[in-house]
C-alpha positions as CSV (number, residue, x, y, z in Angstrom):
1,X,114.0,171.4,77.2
2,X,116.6,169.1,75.3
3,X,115.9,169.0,71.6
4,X,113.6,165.9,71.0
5,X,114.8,162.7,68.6
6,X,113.2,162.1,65.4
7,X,110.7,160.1,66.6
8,X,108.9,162.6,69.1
9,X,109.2,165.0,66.0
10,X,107.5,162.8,63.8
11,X,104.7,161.8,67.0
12,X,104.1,165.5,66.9
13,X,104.3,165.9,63.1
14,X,101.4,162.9,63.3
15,X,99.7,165.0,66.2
16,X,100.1,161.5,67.8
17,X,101.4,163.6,71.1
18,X,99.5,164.6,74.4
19,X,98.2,168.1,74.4
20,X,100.5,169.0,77.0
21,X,103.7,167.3,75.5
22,X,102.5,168.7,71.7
23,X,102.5,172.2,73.8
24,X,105.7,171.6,75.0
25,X,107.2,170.9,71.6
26,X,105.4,173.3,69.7
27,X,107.5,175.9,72.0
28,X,110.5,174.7,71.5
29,X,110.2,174.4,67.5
30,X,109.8,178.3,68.0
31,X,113.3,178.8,69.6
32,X,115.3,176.1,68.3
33,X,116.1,176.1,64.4
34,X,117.9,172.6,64.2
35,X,114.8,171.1,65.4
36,X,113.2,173.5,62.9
37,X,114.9,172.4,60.0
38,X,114.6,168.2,61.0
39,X,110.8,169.0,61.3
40,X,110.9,170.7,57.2
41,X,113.1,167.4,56.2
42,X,110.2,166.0,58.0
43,X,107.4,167.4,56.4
44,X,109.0,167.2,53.4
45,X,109.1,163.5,53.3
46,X,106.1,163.7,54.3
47,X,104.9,165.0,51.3
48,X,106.8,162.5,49.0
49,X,105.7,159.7,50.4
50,X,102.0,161.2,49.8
51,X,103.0,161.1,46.5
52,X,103.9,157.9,45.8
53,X,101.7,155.7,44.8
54,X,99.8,153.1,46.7
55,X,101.6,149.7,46.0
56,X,99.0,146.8,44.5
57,X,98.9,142.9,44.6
58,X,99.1,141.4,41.4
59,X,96.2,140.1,40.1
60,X,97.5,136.5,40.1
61,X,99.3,136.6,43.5
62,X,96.3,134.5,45.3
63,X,95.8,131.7,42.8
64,X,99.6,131.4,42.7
65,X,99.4,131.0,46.5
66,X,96.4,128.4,46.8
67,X,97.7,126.6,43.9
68,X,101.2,126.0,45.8
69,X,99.3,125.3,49.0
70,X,97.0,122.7,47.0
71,X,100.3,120.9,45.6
72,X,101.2,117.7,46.6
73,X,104.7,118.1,48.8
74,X,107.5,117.9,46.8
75,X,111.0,115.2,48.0
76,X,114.1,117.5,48.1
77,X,116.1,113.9,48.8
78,X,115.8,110.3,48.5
79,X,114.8,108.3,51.5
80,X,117.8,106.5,51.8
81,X,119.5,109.7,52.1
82,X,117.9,110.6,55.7
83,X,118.4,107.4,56.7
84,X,122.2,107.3,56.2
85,X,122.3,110.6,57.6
86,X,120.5,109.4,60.0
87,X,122.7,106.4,61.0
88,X,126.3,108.2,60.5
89,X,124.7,110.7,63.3
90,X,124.6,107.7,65.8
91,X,127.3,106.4,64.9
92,X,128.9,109.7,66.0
93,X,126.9,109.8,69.0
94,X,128.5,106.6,69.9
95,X,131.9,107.1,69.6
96,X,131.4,110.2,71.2
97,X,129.9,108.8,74.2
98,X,132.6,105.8,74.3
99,X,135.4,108.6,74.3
100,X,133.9,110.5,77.1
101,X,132.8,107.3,79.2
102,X,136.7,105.4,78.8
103,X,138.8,109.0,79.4
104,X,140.6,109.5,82.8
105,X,139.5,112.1,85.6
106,X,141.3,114.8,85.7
107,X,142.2,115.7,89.5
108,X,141.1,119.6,90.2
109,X,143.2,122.0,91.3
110,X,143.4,122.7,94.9
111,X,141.8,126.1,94.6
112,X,138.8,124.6,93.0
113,X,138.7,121.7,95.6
114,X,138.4,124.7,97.9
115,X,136.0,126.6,96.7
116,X,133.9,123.1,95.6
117,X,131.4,123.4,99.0
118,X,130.5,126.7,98.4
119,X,129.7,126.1,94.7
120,X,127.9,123.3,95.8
121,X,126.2,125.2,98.6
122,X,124.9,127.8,95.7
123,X,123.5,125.3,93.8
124,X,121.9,124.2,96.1
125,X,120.1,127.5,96.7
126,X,120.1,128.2,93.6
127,X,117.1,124.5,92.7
128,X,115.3,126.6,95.7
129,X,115.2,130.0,94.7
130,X,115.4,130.6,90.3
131,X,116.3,134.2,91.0
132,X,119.6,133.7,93.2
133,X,122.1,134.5,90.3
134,X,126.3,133.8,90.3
135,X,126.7,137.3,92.0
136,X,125.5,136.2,95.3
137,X,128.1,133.7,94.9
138,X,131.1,136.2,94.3
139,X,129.7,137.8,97.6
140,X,129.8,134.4,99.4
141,X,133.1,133.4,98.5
142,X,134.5,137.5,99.1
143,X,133.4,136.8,102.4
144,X,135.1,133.9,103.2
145,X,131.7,131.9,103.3
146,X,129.9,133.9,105.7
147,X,126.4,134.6,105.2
């Protein structure tokens, strides 16, 4: 048997394991002493963690909490300040859109213009069936196009 991670220590530790798997480990702690000595650093943080103690809520943690809830929202910003915000953002959307809409068309390579009807061809297949992925694609085009 391999030696088993930390966690299926600690499942055993817990005696969170199967009886057959727990049987299994407990022979294998008898043989191996690195698995032997994780299971003591184990156990022993075990122990110290036992030993802390048990973290509490301040008493005033829920009226904090309902009194926040029960507070009227509070502005971060003037109005005005979402609507400029809110007006240089179109304005950006505009000029982007003019810049894209007045540019030239770049002519495509020749390779590309080649390859264009089998790209389109996946595509195609690709609105028909979601799970046809680029790699059927590769195959196509290593093919020479032939199905």
């Amino acid at each position: 048997m391999n030696c088993p991670n930390v966690r299926q220590l600690a499942e055993y530790h817990e005696r969170l394991c199967s009886p057959g798997k727990s049987l299994r480990l407990s022979r294998h702690l008898d043989e191996c002493p690195s698995c032997q000595q994780e299971m003591l650093a184990l156990q022993r943080m075990a122990i110290l963690l036992e030993s802390m103690p048990a973290p509490c809520m301040p008493t005033d943690l829920w009226p904090g909490v309902s009194a926040r809830i029960a507070a009227p929202p509070q502005r971060l910003f003037s109005p005005w300040v979402g609507k400029a915000a809110a007006g240089v953002t179109l304005a950006t959307c505009l000029l982007v859109a003019s810049h894209l809409l007045h540019r030239q068309p770049e002519s495509l390579p020749a390779s590309i213009m080649a390859v264009a009807p089998y790209i389109t061809q996946h595509q195609l297949l690709s609105a028909r069936d979601p799970l046809t992925d680029r790699a059927s694609l590769v195959v196509q085009l290593s093919n020479g196009g032939t199905r």
